[in-house]
mmJSON file of the N, C-alpha and C atoms, coordinates in Angstrom:
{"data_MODEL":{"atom_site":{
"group_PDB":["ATOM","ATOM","ATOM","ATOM","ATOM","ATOM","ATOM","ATOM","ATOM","ATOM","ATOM","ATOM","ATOM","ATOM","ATOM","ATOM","ATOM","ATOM","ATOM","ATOM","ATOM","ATOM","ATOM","ATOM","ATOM","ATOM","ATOM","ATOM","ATOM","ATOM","ATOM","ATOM","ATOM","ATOM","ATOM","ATOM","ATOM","ATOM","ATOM","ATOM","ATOM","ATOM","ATOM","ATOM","ATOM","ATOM","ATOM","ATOM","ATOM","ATOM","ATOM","ATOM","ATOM","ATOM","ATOM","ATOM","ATOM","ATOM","ATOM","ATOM","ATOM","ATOM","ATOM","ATOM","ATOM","ATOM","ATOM","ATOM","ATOM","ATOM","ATOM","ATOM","ATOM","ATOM","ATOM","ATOM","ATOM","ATOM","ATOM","ATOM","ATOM","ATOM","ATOM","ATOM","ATOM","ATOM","ATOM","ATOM","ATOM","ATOM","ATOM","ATOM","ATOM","ATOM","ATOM","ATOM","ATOM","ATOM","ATOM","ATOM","ATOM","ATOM","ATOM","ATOM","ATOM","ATOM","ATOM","ATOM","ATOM","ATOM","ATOM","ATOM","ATOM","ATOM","ATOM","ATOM","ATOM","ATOM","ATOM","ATOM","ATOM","ATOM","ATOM","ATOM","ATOM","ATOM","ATOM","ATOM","ATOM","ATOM","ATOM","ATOM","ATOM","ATOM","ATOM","ATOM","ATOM","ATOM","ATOM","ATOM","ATOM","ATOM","ATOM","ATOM","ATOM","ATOM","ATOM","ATOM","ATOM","ATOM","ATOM","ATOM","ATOM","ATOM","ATOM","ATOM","ATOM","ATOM","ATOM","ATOM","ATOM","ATOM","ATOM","ATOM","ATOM","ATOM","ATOM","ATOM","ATOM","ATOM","ATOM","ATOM","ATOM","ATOM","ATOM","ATOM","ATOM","ATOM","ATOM","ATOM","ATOM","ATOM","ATOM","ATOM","ATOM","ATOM","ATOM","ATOM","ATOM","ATOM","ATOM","ATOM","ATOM","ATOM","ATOM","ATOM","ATOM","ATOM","ATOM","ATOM","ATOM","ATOM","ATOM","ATOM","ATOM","ATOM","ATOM","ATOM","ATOM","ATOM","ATOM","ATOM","ATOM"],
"id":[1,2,3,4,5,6,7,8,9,10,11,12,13,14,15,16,17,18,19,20,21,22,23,24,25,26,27,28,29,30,31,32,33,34,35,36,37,38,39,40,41,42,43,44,45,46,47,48,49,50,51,52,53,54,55,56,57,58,59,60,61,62,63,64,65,66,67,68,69,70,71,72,73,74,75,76,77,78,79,80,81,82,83,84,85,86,87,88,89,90,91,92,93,94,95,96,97,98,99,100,101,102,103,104,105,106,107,108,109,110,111,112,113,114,115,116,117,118,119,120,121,122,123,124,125,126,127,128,129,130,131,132,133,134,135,136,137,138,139,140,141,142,143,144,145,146,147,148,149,150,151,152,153,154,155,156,157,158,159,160,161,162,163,164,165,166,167,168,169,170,171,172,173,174,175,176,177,178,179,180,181,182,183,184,185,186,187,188,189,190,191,192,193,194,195,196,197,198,199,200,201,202,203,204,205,206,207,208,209,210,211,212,213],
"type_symbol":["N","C","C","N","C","C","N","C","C","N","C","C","N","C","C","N","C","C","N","C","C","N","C","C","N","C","C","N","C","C","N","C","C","N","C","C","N","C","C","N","C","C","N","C","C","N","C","C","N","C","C","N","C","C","N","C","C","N","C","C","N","C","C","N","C","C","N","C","C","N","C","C","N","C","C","N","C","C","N","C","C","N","C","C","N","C","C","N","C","C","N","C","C","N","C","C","N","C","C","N","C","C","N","C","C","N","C","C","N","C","C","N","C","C","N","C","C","N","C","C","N","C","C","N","C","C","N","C","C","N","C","C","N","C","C","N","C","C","N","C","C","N","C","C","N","C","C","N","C","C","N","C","C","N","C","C","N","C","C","N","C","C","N","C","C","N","C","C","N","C","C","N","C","C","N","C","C","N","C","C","N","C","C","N","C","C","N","C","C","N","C","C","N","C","C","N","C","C","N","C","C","N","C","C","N","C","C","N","C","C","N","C","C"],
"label_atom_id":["N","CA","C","N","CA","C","N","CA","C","N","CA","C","N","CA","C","N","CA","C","N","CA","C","N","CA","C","N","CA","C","N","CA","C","N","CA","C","N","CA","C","N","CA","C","N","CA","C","N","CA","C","N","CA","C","N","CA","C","N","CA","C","N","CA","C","N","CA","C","N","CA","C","N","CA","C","N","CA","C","N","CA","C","N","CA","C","N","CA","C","N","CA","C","N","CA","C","N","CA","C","N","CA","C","N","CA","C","N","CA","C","N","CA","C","N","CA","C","N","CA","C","N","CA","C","N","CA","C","N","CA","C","N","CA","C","N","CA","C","N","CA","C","N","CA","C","N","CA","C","N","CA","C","N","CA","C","N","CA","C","N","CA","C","N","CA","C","N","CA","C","N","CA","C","N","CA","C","N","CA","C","N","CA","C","N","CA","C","N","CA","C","N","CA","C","N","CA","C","N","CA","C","N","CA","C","N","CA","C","N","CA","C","N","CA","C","N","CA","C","N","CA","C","N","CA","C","N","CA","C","N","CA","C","N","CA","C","N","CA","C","N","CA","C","N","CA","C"],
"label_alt_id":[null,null,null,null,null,null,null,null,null,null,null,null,null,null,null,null,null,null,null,null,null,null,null,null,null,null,null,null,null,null,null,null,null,null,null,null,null,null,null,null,null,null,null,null,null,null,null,null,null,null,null,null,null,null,null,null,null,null,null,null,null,null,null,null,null,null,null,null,null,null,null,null,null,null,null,null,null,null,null,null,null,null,null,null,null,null,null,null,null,null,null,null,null,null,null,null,null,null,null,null,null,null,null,null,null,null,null,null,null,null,null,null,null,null,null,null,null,null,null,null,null,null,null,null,null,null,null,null,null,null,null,null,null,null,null,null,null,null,null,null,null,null,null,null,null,null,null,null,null,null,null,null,null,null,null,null,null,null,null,null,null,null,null,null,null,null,null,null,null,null,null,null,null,null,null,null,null,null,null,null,null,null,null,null,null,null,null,null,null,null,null,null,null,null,null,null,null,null,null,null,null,null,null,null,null,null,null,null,null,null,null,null,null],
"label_comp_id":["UNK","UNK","UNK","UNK","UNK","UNK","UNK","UNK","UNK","UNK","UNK","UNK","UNK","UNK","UNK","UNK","UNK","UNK","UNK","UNK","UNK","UNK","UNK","UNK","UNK","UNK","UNK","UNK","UNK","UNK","UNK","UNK","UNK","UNK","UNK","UNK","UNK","UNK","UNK","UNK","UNK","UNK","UNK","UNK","UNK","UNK","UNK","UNK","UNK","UNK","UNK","UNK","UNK","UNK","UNK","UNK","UNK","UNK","UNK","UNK","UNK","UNK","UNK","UNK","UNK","UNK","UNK","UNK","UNK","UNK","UNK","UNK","UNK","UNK","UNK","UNK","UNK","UNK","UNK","UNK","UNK","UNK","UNK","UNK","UNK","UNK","UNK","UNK","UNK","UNK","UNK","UNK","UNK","UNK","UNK","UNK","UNK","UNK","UNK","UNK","UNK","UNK","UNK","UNK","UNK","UNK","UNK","UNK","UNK","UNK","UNK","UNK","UNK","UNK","UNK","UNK","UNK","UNK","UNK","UNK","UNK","UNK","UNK","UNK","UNK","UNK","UNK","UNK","UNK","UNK","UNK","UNK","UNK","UNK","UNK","UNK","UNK","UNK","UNK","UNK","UNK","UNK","UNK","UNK","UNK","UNK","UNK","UNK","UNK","UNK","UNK","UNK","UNK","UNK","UNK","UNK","UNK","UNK","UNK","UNK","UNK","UNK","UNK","UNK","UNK","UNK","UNK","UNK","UNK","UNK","UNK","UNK","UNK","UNK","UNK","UNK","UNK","UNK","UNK","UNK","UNK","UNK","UNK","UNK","UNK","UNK","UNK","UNK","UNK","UNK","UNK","UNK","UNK","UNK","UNK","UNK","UNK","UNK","UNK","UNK","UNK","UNK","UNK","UNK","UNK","UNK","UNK","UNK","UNK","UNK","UNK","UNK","UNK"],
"label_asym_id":["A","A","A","A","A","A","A","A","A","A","A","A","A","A","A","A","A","A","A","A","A","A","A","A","A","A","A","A","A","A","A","A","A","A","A","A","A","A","A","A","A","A","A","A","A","A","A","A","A","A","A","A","A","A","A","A","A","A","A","A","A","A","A","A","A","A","A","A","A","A","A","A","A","A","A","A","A","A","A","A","A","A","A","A","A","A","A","A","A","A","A","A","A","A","A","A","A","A","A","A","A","A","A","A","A","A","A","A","A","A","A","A","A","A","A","A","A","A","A","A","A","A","A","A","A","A","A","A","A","A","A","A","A","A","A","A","A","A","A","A","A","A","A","A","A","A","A","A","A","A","A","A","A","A","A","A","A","A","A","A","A","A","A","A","A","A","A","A","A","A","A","A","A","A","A","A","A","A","A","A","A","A","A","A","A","A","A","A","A","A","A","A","A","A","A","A","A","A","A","A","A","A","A","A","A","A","A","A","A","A","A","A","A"],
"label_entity_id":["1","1","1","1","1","1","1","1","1","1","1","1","1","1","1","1","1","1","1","1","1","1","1","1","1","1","1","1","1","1","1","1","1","1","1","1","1","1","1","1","1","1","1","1","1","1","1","1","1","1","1","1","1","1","1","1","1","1","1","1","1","1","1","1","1","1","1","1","1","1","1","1","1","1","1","1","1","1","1","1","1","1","1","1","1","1","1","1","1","1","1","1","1","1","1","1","1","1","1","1","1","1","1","1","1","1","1","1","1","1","1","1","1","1","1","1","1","1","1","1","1","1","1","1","1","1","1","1","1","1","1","1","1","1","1","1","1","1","1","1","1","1","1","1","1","1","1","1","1","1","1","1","1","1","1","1","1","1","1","1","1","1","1","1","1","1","1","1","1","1","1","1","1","1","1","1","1","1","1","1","1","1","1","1","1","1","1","1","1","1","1","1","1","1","1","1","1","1","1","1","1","1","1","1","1","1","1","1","1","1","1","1","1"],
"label_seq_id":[1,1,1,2,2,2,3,3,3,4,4,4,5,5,5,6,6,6,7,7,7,8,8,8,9,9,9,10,10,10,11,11,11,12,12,12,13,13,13,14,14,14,15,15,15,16,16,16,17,17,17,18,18,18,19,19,19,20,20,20,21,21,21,22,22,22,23,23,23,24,24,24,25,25,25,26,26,26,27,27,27,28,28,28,29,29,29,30,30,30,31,31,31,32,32,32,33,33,33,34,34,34,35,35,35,36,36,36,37,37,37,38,38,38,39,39,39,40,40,40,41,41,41,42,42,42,43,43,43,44,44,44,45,45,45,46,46,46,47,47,47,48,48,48,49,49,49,50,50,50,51,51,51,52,52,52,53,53,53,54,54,54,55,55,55,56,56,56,57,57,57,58,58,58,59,59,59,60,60,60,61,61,61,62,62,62,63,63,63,64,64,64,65,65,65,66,66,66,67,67,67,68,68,68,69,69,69,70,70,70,71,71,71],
"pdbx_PDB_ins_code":[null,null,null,null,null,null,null,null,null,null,null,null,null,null,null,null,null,null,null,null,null,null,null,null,null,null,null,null,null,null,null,null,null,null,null,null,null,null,null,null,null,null,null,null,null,null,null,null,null,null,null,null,null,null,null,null,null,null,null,null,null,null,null,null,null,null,null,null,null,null,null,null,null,null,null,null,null,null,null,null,null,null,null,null,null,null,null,null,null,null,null,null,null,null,null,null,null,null,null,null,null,null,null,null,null,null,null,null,null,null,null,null,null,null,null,null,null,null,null,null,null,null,null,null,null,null,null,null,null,null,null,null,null,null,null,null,null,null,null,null,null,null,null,null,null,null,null,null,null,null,null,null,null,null,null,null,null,null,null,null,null,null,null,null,null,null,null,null,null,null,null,null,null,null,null,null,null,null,null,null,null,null,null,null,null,null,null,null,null,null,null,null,null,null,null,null,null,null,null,null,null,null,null,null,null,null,null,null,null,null,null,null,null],
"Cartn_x":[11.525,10.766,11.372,12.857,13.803,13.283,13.328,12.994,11.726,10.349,9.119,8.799,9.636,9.708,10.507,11.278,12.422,11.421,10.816,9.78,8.423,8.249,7.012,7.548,8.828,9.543,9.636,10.192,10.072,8.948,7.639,6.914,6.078,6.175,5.388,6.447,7.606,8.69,8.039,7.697,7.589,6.258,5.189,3.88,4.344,5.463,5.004,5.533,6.836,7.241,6.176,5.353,4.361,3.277,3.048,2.321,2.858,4.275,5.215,4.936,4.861,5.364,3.64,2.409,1.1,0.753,1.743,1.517,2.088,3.139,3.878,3.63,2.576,1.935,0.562,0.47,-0.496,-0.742,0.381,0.997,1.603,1.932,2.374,1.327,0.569,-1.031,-1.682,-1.93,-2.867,-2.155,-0.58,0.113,0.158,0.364,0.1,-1.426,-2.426,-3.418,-3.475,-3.048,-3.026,-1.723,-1.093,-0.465,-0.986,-1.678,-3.084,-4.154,-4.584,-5.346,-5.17,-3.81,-3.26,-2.76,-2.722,-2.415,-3.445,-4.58,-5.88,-6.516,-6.447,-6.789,-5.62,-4.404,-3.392,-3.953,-4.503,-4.655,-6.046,-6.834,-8.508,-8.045,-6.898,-6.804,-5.892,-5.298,-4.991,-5.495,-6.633,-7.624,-7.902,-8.532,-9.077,-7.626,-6.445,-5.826,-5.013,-5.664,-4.939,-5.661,-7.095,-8.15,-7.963,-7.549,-7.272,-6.15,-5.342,-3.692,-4.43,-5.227,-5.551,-6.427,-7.078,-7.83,-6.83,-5.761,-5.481,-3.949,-3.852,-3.043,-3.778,-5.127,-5.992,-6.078,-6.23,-6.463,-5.424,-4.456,-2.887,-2.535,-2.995,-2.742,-3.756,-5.175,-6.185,-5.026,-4.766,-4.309,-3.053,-2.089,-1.093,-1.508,-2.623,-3.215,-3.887,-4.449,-5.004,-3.904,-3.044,-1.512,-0.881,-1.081,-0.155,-1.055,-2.469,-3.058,-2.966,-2.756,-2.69,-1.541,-0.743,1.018,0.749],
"Cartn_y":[44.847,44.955,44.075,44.402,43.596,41.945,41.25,39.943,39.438,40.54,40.087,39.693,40.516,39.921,38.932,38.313,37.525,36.15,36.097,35.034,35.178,36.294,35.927,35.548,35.781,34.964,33.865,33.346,32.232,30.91,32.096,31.084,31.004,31.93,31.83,30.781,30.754,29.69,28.002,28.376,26.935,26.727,27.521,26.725,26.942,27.575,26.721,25.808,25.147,23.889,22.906,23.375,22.186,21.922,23.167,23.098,22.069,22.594,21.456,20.171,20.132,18.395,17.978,18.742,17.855,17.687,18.877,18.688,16.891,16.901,15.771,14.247,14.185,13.123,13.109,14.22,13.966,13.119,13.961,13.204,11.696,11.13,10.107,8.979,9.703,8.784,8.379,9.616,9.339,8.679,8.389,7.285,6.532,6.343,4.801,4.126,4.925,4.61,4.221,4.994,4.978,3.408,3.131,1.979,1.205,0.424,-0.453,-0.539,0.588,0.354,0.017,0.446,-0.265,-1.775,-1.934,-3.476,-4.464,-4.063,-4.733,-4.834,-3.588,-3.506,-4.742,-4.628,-6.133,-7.087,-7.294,-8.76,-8.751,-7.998,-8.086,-8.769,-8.147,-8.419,-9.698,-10.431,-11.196,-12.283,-12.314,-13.302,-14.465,-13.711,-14.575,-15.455,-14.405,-15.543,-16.639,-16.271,-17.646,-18.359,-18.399,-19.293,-20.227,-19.413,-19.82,-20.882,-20.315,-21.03,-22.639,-22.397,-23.107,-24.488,-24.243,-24.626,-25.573,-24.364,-25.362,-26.468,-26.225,-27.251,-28.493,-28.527,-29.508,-30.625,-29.946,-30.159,-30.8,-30.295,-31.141,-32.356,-32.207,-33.574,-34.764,-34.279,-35.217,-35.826,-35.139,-35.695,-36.668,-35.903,-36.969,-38.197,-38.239,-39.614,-40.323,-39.764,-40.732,-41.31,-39.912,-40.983,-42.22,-42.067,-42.898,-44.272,-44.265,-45.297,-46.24,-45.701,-45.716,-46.303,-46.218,-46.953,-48.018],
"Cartn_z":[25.809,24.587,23.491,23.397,22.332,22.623,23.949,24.135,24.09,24.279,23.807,22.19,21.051,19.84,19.753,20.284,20.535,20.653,21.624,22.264,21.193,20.754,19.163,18.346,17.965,16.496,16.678,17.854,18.316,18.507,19.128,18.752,17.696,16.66,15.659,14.714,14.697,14.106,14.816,16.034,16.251,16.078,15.559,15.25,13.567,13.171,11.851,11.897,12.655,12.474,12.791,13.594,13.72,12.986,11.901,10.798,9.902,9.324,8.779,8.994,10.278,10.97,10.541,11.227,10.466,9.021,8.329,6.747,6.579,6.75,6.422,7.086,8.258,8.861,7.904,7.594,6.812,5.294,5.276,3.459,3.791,4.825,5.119,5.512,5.994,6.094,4.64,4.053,2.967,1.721,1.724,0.724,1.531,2.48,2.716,2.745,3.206,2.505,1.414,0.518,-1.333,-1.578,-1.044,-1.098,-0.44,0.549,0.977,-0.106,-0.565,-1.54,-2.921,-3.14,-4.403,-4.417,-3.142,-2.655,-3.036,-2.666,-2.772,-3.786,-4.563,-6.377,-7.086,-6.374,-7.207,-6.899,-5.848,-5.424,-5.871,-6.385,-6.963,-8.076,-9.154,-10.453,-10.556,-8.793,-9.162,-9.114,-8.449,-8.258,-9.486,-10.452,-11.53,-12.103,-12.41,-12.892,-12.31,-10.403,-9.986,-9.863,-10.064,-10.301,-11.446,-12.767,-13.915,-14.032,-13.347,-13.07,-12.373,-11.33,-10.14,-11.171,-12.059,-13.094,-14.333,-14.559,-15.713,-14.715,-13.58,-12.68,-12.714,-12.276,-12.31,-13.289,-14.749,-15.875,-16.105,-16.084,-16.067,-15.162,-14.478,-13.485,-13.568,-14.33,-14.954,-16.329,-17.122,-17.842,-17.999,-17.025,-16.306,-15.871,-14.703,-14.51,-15.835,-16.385,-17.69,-18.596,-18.886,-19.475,-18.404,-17.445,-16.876,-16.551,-16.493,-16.912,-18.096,-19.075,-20.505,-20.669,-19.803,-20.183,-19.594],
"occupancy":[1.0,1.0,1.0,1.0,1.0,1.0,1.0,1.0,1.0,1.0,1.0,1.0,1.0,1.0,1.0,1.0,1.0,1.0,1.0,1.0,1.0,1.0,1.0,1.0,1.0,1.0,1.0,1.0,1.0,1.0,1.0,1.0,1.0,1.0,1.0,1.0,1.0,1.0,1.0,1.0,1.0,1.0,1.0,1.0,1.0,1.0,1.0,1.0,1.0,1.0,1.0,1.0,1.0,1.0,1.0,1.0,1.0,1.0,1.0,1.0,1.0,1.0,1.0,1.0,1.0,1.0,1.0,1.0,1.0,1.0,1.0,1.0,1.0,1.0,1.0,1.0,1.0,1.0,1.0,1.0,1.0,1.0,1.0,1.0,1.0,1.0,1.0,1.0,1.0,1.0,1.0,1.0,1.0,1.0,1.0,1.0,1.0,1.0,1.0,1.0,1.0,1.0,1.0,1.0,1.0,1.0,1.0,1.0,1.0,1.0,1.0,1.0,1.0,1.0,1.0,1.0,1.0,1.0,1.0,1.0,1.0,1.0,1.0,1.0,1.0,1.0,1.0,1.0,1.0,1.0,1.0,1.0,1.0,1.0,1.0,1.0,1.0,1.0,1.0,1.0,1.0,1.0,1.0,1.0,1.0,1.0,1.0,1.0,1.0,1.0,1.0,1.0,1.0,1.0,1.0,1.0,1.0,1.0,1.0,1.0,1.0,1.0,1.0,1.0,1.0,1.0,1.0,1.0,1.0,1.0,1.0,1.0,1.0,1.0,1.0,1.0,1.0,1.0,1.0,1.0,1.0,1.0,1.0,1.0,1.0,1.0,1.0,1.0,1.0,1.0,1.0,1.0,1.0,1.0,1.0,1.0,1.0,1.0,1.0,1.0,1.0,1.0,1.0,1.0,1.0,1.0,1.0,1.0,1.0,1.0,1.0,1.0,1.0],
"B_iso_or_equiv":[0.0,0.0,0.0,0.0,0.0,0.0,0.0,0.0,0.0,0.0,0.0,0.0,0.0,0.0,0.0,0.0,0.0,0.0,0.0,0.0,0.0,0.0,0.0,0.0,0.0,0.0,0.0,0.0,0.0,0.0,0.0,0.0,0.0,0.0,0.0,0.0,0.0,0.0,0.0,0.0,0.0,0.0,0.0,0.0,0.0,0.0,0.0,0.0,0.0,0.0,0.0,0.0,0.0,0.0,0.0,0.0,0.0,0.0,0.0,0.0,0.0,0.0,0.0,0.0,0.0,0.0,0.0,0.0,0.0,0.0,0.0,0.0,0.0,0.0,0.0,0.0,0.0,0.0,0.0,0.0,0.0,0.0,0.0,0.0,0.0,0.0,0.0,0.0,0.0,0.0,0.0,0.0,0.0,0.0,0.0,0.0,0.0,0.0,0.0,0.0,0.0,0.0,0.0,0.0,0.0,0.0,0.0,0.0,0.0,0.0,0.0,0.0,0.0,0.0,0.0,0.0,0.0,0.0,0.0,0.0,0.0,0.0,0.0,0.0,0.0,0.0,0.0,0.0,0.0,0.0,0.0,0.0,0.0,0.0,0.0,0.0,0.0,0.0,0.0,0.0,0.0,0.0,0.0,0.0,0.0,0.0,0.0,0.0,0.0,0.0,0.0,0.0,0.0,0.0,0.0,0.0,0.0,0.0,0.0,0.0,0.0,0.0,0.0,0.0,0.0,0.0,0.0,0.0,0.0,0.0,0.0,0.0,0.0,0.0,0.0,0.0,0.0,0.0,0.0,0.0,0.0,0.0,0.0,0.0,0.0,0.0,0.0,0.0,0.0,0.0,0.0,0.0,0.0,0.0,0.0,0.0,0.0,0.0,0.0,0.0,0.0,0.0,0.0,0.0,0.0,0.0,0.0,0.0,0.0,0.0,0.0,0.0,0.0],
"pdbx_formal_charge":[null,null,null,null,null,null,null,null,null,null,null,null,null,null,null,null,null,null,null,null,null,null,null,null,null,null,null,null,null,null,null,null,null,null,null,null,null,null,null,null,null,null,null,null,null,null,null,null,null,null,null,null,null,null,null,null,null,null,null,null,null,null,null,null,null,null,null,null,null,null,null,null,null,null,null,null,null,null,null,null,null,null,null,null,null,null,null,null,null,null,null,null,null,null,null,null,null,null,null,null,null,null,null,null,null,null,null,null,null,null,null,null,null,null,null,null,null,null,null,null,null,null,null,null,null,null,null,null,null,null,null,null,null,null,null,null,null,null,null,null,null,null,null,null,null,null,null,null,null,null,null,null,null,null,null,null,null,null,null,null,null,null,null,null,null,null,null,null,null,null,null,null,null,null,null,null,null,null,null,null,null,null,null,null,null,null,null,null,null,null,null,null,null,null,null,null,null,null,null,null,null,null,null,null,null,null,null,null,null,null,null,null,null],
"auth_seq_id":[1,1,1,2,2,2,3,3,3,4,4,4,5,5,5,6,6,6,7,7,7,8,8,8,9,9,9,10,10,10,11,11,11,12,12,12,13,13,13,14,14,14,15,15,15,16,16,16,17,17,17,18,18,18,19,19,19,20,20,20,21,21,21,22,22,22,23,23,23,24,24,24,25,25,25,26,26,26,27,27,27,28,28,28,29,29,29,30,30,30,31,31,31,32,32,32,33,33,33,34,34,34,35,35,35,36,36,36,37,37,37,38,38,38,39,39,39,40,40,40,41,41,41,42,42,42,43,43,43,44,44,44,45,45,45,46,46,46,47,47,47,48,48,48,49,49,49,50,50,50,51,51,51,52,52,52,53,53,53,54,54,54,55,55,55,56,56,56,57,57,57,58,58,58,59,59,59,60,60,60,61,61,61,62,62,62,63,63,63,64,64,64,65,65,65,66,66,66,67,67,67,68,68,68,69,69,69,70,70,70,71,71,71],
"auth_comp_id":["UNK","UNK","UNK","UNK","UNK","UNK","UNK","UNK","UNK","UNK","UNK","UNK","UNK","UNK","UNK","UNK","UNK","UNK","UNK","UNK","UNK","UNK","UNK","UNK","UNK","UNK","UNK","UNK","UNK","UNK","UNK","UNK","UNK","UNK","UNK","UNK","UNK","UNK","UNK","UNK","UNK","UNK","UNK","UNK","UNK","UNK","UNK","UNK","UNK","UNK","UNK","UNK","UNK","UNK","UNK","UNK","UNK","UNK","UNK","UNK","UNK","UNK","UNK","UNK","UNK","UNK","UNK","UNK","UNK","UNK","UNK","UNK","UNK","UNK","UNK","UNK","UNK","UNK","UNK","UNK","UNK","UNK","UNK","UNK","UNK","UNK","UNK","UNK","UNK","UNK","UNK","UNK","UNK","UNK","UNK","UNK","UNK","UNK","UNK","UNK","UNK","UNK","UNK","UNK","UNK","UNK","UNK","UNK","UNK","UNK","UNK","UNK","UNK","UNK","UNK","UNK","UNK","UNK","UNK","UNK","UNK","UNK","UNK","UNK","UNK","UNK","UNK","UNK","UNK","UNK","UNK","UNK","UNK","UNK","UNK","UNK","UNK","UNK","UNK","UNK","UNK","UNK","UNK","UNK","UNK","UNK","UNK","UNK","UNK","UNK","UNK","UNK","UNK","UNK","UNK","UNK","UNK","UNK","UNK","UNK","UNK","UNK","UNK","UNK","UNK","UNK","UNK","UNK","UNK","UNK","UNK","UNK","UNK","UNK","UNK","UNK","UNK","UNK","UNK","UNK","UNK","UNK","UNK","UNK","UNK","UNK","UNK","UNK","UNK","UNK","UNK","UNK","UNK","UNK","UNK","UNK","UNK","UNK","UNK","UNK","UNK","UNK","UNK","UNK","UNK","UNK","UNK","UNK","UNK","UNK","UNK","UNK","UNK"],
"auth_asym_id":["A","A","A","A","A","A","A","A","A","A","A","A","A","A","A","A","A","A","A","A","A","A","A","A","A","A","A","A","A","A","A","A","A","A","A","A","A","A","A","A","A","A","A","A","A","A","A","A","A","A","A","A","A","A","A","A","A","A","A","A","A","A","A","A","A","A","A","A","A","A","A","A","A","A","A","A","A","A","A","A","A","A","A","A","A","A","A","A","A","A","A","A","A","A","A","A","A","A","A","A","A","A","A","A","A","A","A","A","A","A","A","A","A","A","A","A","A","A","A","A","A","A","A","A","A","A","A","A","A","A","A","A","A","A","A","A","A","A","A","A","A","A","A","A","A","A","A","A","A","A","A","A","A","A","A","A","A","A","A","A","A","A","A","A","A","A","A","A","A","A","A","A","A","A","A","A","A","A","A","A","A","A","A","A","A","A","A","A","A","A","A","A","A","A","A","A","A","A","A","A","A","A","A","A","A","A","A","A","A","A","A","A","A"],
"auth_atom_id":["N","CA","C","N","CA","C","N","CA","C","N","CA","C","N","CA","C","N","CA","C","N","CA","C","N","CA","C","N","CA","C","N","CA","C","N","CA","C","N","CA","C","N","CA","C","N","CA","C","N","CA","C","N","CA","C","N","CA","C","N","CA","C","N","CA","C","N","CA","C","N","CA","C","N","CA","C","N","CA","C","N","CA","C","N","CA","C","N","CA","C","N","CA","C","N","CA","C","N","CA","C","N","CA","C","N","CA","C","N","CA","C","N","CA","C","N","CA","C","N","CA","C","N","CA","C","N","CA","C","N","CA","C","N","CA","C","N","CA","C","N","CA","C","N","CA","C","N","CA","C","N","CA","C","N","CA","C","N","CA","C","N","CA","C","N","CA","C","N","CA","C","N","CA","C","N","CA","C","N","CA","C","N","CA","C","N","CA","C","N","CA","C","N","CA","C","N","CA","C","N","CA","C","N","CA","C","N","CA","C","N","CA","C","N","CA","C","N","CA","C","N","CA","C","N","CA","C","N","CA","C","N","CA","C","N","CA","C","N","CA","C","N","CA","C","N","CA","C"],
"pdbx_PDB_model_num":[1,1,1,1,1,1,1,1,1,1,1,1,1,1,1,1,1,1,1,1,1,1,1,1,1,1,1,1,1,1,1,1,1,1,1,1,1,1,1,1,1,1,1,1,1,1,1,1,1,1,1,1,1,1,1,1,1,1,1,1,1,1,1,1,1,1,1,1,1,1,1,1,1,1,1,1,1,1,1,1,1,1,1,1,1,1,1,1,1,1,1,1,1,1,1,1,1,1,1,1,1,1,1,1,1,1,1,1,1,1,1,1,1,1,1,1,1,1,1,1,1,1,1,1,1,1,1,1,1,1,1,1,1,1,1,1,1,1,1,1,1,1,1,1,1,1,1,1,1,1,1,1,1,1,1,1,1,1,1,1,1,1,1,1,1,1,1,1,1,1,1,1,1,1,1,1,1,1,1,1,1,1,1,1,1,1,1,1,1,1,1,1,1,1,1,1,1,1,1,1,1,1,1,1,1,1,1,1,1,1,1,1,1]
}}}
């Protein structure tokens, strides 16, 4: 009798460890999700200003060639 509660403590200990263990795959999924998606929101907002960057490089090197005509 003493070892049939012995073997329920037991396994009710080990389904909560395994409750534990899916809590925490769980929480480990959905931030890294949440870090992928914060990845992609940076690189949305970084778009325009490497366009901008990409733009005024251009602009600069037009003007370099026109000075250096000019000399």
């Amino acid at each position: 009798m003493f070892d049939g509660f012995t073997l329920y403590h037991k396994q009710k200990a080990a389904e909560a460890a395994l409750d534990q263990a899916d809590a925490l795959y769980r929480q480990a999924v959905i931030t890294a999700s949440q870090n992928v998606a914060d990845a992609l929101r940076g690189l949305q907002q970084d778009t325009p200003a490497l366009q901008a960057a990409i733009k005024s490089e251009l602009a600069a090197n037009k003007s370099l060639d026109l000075i250096k005509r000019c000399s």
